[in-house]
C-alpha positions in Angstrom: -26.4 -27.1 -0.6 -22.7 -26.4 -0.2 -21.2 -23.1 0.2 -18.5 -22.5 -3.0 -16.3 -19.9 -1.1 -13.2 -21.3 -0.1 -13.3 -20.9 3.8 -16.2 -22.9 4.0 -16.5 -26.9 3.4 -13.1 -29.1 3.0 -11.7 -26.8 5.7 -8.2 -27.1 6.4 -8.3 -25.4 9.0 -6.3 -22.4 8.1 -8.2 -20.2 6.0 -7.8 -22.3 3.0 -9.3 -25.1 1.7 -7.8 -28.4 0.8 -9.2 -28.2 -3.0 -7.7 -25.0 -3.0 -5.9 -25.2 -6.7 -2.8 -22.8 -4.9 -2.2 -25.1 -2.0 -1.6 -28.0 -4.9 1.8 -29.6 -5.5 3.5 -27.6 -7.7 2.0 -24.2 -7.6 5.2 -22.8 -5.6 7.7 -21.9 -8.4 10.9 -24.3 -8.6 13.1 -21.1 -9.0 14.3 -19.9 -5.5 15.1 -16.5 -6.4 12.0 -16.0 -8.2 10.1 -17.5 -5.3 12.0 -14.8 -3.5 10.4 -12.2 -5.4 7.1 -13.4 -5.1 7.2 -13.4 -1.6 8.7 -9.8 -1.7 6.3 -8.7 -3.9 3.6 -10.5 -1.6 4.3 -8.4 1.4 4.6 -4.8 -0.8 1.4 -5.8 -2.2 -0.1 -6.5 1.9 1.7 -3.1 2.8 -0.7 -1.1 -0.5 -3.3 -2.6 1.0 -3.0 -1.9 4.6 -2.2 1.7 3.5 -6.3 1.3 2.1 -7.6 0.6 5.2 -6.6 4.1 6.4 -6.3 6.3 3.4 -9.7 7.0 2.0 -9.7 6.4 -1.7 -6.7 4.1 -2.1 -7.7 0.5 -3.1 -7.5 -2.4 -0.5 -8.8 -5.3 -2.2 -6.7 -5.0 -5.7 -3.5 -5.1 -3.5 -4.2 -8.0 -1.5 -5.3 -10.0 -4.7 -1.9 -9.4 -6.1 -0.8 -10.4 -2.7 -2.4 -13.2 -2.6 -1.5 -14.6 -5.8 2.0 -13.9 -5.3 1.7 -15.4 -1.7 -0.1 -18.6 -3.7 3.1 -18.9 -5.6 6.1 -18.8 -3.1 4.6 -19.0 0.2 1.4 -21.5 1.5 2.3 -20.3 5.0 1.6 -16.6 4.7 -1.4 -17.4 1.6 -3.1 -19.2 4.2 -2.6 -15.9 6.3 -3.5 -13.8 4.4 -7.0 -15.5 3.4 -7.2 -16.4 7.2 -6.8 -12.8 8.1 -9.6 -11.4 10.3 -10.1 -8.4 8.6 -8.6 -8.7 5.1 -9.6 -12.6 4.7 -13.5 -12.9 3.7 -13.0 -10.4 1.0 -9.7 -12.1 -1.0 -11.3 -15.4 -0.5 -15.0 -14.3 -1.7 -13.1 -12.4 -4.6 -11.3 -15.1 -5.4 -13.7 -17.6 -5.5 -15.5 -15.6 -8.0 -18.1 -14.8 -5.7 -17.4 -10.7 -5.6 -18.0 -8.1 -3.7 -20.9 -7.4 -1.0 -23.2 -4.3 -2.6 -22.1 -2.1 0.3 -18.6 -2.3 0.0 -19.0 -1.7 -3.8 -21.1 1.2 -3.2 -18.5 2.4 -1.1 -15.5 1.8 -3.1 -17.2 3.5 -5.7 -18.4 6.3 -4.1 -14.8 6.7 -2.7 -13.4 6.7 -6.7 -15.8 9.2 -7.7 -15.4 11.7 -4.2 -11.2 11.4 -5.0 -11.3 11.0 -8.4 -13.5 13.4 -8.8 -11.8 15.8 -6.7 -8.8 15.5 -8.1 -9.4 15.8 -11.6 -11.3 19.5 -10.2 -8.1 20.5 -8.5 -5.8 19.2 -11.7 -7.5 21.3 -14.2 -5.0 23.7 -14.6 -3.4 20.7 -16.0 -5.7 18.6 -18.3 -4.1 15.8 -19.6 -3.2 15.2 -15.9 -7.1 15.6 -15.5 -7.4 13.0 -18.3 -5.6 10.6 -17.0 -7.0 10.9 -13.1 -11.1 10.5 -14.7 -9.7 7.8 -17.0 -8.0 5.6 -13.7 -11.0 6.6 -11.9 -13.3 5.7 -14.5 -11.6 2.5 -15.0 -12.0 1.6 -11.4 -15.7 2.2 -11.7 -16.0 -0.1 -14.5 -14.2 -2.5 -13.0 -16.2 -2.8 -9.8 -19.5 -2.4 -11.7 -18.4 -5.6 -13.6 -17.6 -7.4 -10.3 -19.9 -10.0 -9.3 -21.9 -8.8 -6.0 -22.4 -11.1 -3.4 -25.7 -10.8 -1.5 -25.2 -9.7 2.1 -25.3 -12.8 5.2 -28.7 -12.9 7.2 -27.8 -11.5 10.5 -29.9 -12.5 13.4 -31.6 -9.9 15.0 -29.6 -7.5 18.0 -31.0 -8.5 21.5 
């Protein structure tokens, strides 16, 4: 049985695949300025997202699927980084292979929304349509990995 994520099978080798629809003739828009963009807009997305990986309650994943599909459409050399990356890579290409997220990182990104969006709707409520708005974004978050596919954890063989 073959695996459907993207890193694994028709490898090329790079973190992609060679069926990989992005890496196909054509996907890099013909306009250089707007490929310019994209490839700006790319690396803001990859900066959001590093700022997830040490700021508890900002998204990660969201930012480097934006960055990734800008990346898909201006630049093969850093798309293939990016879904070659050690620590951002497994993620993006799971998520965009439709295969989701693994239970414990859901459970944590959720319990993340709920700690700071929770919080923060507490603190705003001097102010409630700011409140509002927080639970809504929150909310919507919540929703949003709920509806996510979850991908069942690897087997791990057993420490020592």
């Amino acid at each position: 049985m073959s695996d459907p994520r993207p890193d694994v099978g028709a490898h090329a080798g790079n973190g992609a695949t060679t069926e990989d629809p992005a890496l196909a003739p054509g996907a890099i828009v013909a306009n250089p300025v707007l490929r310019a963009a994209f490839l700006a807009l790319g690396w803001v997305f990859v900066g959001l997202g590093a700022v997830g990986v040490v700021l508890p309650g900002w998204p990660t994943t969201v930012w480097l699927l934006a960055a990734a599909f800008f990346f898909a459409r201006s630049s093969p050399r850093f798309y293939r980084w990016l879904l070659s990356h050690p620590l951002f890579g497994a993620i993006v290409r799971d998520v965009r292979a439709g295969l989701g997220l693994p239970a414990r990182v859901k459970a944590f990104a959720i319990s993340m929304i709920v700690l700071f969006a929770g919080g923060s709707t507490v603190l705003l409520s001097a102010r409630p349509w700011l409140s509002v708005l927080v639970a809504v974004a929150g909310s919507t978050g919540i929703v949003y990995l709920l509806r996510m596919p979850t991908r069942p954890e690897e087997a791990r063989p057993p420490d020592g």
